[in-house]
N, C-alpha and C positions, 0 to 999 in steps of 0.2 A: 356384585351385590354389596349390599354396604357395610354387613358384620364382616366381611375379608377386609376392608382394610384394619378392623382391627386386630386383625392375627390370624385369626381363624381360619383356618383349611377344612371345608368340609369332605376334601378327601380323606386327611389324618386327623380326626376328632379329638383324639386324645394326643395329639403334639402339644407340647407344651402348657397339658391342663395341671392346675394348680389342684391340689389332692389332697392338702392338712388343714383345710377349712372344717373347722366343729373337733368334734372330739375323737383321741385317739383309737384307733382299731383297736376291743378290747384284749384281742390274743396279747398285747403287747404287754395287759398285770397281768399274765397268768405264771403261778408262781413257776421256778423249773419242773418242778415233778409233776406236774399236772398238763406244761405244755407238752414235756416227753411223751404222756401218755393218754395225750387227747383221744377218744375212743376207743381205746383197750383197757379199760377197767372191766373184772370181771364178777366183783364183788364189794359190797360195803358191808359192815357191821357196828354196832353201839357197843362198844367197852365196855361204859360206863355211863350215865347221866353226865350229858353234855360233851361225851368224848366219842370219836367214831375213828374207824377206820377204814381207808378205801383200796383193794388191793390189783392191781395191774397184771393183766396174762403178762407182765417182760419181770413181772416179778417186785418191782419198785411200789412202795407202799406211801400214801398222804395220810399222818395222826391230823383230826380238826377237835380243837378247843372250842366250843360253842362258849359264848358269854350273851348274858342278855342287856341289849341295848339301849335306847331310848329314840325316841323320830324326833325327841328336841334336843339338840345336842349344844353348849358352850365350844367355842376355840379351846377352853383350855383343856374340855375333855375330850377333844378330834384330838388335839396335839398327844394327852397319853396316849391313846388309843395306837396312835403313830410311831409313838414311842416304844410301845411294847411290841409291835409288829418289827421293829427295827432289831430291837434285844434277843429275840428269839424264832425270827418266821423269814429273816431275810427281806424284811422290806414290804412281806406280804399279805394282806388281810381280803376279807370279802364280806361285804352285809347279806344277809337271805330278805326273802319280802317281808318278815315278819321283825325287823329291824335288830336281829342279833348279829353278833360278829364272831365271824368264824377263824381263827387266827390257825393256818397250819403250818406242818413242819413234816419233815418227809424223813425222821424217826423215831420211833418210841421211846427211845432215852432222852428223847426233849420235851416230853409229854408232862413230865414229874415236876419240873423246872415251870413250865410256862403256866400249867395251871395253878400250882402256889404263890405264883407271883400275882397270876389275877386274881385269887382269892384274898392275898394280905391287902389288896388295892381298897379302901374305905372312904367313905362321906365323913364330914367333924362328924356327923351323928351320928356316926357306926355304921349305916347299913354299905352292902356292898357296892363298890361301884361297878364291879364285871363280877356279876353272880354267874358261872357254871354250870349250865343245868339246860334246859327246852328243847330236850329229845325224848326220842321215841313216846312210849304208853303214859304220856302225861302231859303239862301245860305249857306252852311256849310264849313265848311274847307275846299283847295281844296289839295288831292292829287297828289302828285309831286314825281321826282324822282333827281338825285343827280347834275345837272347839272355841271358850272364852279367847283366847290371848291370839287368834289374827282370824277366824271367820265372822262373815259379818252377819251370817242367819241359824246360830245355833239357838238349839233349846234345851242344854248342856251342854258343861266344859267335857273336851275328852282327857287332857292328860291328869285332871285330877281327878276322874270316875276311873281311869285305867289304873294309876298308880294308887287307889284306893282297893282295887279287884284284886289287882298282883299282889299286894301287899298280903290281902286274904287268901290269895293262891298261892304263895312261894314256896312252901312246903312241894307244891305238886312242879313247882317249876325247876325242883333239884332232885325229886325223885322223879321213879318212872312204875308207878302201883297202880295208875289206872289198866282199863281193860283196854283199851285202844286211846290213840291220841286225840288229845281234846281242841278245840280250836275256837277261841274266844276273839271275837271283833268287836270295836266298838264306834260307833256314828255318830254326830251332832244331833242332824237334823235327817229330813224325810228321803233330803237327794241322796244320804248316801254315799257319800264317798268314799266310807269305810266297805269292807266285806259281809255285813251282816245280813245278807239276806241269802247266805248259804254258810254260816256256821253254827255248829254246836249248840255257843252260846252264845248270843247276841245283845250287847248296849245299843240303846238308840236313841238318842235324844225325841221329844216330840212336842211340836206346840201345839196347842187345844183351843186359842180362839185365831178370830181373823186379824189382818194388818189391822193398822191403826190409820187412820187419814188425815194429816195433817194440810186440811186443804189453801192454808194462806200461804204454804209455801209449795206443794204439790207444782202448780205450773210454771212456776220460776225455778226449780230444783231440777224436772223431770221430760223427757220425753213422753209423753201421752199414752203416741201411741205405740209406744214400745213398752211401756209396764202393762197393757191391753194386752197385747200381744205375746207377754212373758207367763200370761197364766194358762196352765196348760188343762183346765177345767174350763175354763170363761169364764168366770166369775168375776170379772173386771167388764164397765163400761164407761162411755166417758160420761158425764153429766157437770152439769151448771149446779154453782152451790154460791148461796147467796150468806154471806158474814154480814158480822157486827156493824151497822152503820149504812148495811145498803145498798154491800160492793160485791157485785158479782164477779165471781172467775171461775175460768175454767179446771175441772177439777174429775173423780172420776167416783165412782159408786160401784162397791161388792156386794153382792151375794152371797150372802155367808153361808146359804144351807149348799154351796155348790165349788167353797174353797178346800183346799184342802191340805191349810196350814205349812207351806214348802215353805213363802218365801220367796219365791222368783221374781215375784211381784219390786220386792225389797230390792233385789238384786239391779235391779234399772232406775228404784226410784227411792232415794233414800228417804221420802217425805211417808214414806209407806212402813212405820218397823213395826216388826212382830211380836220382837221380843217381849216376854209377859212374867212377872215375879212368878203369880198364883198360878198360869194356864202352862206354863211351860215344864218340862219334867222329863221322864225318863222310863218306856216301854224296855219288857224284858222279851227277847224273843230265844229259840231251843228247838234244836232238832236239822238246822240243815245243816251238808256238806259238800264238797266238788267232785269227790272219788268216787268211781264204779266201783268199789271192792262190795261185796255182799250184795248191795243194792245199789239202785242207780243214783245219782245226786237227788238231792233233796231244799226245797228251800224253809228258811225258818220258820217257825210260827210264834206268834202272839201267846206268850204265855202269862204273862203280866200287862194288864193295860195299862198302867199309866202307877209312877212312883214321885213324890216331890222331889226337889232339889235339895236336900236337907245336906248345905252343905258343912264343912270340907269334905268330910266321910263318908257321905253317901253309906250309914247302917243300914240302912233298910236294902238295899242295891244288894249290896254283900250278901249281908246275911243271906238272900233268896240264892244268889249264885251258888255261895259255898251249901245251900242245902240242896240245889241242882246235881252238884259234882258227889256230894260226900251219897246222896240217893244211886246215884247211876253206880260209881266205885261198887256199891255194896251190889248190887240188883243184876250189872249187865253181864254177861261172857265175855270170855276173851276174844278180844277183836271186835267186837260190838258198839259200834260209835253209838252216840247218846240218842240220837233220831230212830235209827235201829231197834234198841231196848224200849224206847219208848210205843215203837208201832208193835213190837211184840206183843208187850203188856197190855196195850191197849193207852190210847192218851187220856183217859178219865182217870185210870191206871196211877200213869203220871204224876197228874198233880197228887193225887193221894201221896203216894212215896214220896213226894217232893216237899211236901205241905206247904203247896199253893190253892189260893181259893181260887175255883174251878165252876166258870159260868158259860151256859150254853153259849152267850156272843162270843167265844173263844175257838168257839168250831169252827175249823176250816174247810168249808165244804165245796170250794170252786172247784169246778170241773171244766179244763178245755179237751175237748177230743185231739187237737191236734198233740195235744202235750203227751199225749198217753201215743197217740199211734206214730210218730215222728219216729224214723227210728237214728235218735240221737243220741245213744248210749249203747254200751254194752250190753244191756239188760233188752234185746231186744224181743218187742212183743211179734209175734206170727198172725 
């Protein structure tokens, strides 16, 4: 057969197979004390806000320094980051999904040393650059996705609605005084890329009218029938449009009562953008989560319909979130995620404590029977 002559022995497959193509087998950063004691941990604990410890049946113990990090990162801030992993951790660091960095050390007299050193680390403008803090009963990093500066169908920036949130949050991001941990995401647009449709609190970017059709360039720009094909309502057909002068081309006609503002459309055909100064903005959504604890996962809801872009600061954004968090802090139990306290109370309940304005189109009333009798949770129904 003709693959034997080029080496291959389909009786020994693996003679001579090449095995370091892509990237390395992660065992290989795992720092020592963690490889020693890969499955025999038999406890963790929180010291402190941002400090934990994980302790081993062989006895051997990992301190992690949590620091809060950013998804946009500079070279020159990987290279500290690197730097300090070097000075105190052996070389070793690790991001969580929520893009913090967790630098450990495998004793508690290196505990004292590493987090003073992250704490004196500052921006010319004072703020920190490795704040310590996004454990247990309060606010961690929030999860974001690319907004203004490299996606091409948002309808908000995320790192300046996140770094405008945190900034309002960071009090909760170095204590730990909530009643269970909170968990804020934030989205551009409708697809989502972010977690928000199963956290707490949820950013979401949102457009409010249809593309735009810029039909003199549409057929030289675009595949046809691939922006047709990209809307996942139909609300794309092709049609003839006749310009200035008398020059028909081929071109294509929305349905606007049948769009439903993604953008996918955009995504195939640049002659198509969405983006809108007035229509574009920013939905607040509250109440979901991923964990079986108490109750089964939950997705968010609509709690705010639509907020402008008032930028840099996004005041209005805030303000609503910090009266989300500082409502639940006061209201919920211990251990009572904010979806929880809210279904307790009742969600009309809610907005009240919250002081949001609270309108019947706000009810979530969809019911699928399979959702409820699936048995895809711990919470199972009989």
């Amino acid at each position: 057969m003709a693959f034997i002559s080029t080496g291959y022995n389909p009786e020994k497959p693996l003679e001579n197979r090449i095995t370091d193509i892509g990237p390395k087998h992660f065992d290989e950063f795992y720092p020592p004390v963690i490889k020693a004691n890969k499955g025999k941990w038999l406890y963790h604990e929180i010291l402190e806000p941002g400090v934990l410890v994980h302790v081993s049946e062989t006895g051997d113990e990992v301190y992690t320094v949590r620091a809060g990090g950013a998804r946009l990162m500079s070279v020159t801030h990987i290279r500290e980051i690197c730097e300090i992993a070097d000075k105190h951790c052996g070389g070793y660091l690790r991001f969580t999904t929520r893009n913090n960095i967790e630098f450990m050390v495998d004793s508690k007299d290196k505990v004292k040393a590493l987090k003073a050193d992250l704490e004196s680390r500052k921006f010319p403008g004072g703020s920190f650059k490795f704040p310590v803090g996004g454990t247990g009963a309060g606010i961690t990093n929030i999860v974001h996705t690319q907004g203004w500066i490299h996606c091409h169908t948002p309808a908000t920036d995320a790192s300046g609605t996140v770094k405008a949130t945190m900034d309002a949050v960071f009090d909760d991001f170095k204590t730990m005084r909530l009643p269970a941990h909170l968990r804020i995401s934030m989205a551009c647009c409708l697809n989502m890329c972010g977690a928000v449709h199963c956290s707490d609190i949820a950013i979401l970017g949102y457009h409010r009218k249809p593309p735009m059709l810029d039909h003199e360039y549409l057929d030289k720009m675009c595949e046809i029938p691939l922006a047709i094909a990209a809307c996942p309502t139909a609300a794309i057909k092709p049609s003839k449009i006749e310009l200035e002068g008398g020059v028909k081309v081929n071109s294509v006609a929305v349905n606007n009562d049948r769009c439903m503002f993604c953008g996918n459309c955009y995504t195939m055909c640049p002659a198509m953008p969405l983006s809108d100064k007035e229509g574009d903005g920013i939905v607040l959504m509250a109440g979901g989560k991923v964990s079986n604890r108490l109750s089964a996962p939950k997705f968010s809801k609509v709690v705010v319909a639509f907020l402008p872009n008032d930028t840099p600061r996004w005041p209005k954004m805030t303000k609503t979130i910090t009266q989300m968090i500082e409502a639940y802090a006061k209201g919920a139990r211990k251990y009572e995620r904010l979806g929880e306290w809210a279904e307790r109370i009742g969600w009309e309940r809610f907005f009240e404590k919250c002081e949001i304005e609270f309108t019947h189109h706000l009810i979530d009333d969809f019911r699928d029977p399979a959702y409820y009798t699936w048995r895809q949770t711990t919470q199972f129904k009989f």
